[in-house]
C-alpha positions in Angstrom: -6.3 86.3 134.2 -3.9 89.5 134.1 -4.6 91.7 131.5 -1.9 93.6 130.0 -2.0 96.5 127.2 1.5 95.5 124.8 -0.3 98.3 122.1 -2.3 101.1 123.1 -3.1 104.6 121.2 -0.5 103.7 117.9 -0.7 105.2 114.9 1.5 105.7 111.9 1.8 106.3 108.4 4.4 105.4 105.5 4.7 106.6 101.9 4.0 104.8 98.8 7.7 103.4 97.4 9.7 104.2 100.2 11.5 102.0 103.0 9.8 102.9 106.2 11.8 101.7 109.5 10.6 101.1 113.3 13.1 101.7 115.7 13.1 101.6 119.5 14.4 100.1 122.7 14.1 96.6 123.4 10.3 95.4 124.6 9.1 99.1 123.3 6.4 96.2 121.1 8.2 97.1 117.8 8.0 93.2 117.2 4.2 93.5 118.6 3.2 95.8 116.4 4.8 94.6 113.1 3.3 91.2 113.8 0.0 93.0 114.4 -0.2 95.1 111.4 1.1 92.1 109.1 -1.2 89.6 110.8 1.1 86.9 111.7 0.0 86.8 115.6 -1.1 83.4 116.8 -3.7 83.7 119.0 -2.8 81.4 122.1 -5.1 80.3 124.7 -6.5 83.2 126.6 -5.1 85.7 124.1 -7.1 88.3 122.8 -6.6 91.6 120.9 -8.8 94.8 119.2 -8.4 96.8 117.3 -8.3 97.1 113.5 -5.9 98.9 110.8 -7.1 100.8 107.4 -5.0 101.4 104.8 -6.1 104.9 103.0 -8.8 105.0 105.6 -10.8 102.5 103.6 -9.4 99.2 103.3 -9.1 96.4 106.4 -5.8 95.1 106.7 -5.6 91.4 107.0 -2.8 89.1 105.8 -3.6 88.9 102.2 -3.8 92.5 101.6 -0.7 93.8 103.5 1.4 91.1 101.4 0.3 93.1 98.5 1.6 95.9 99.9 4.0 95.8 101.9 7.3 93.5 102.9 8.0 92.6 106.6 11.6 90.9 107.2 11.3 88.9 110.6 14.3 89.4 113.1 14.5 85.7 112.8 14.6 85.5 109.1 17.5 83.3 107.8 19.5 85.4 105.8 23.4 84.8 104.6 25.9 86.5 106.2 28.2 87.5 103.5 25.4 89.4 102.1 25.2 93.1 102.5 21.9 94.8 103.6 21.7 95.6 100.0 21.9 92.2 98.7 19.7 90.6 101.4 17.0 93.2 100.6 17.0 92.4 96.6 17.1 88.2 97.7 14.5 88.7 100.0 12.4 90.9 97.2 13.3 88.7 94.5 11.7 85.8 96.3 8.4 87.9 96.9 8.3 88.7 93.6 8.9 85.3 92.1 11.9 86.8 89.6 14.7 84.8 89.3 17.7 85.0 91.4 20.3 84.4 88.8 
């Protein structure tokens, strides 16, 4: 088996109410590191990672607790293409929040 570090050394932080973007060059593990911190990785036969994230140096992040807090919009999500990045950001909220889309 090859072992091969995709995330080493990361840290971060984002503000409370603000819109906090990762940019970077392709296969720099900004995908990685989103589906890390949100818990969506699917551990697949051999797989393995470590490590853990605090929010507020306190609290485990897991799944449950970083949909409370936080929003993560897949570069696959399905999105219309007549909206503008303002509209697709309400639509997507809306649907979080379960407020109607009118």
């Amino acid at each position: 088996m090859i072992k091969q570090d995709i995330l080493r050394n990361c840290s971060g932080s984002a503000m409370p109410g603000q819109v906090t973007y990762i940019m970077g060059s392709s296969g720099a593990g900004k995908t990685s590191l989103l589906n890390l911190i949100s818990d969506r990785l699917s551990k697949k036969s051999g797989q393995h990672y470590s490590g853990s994230g605090l929010i507020n140096d306190k609290t485990e992040l897991s799944q449950s607790v970083f949909g409370d807090i936080g929003a993560y919009f897949m570069q696959d999500d399905i999105l219309f293409s007549y909206f503008t990045v303002e509209e697709a950001f309400l639509f997507a909220a809306k649907l979080k929040l379960n407020i109607p889309l009118n």
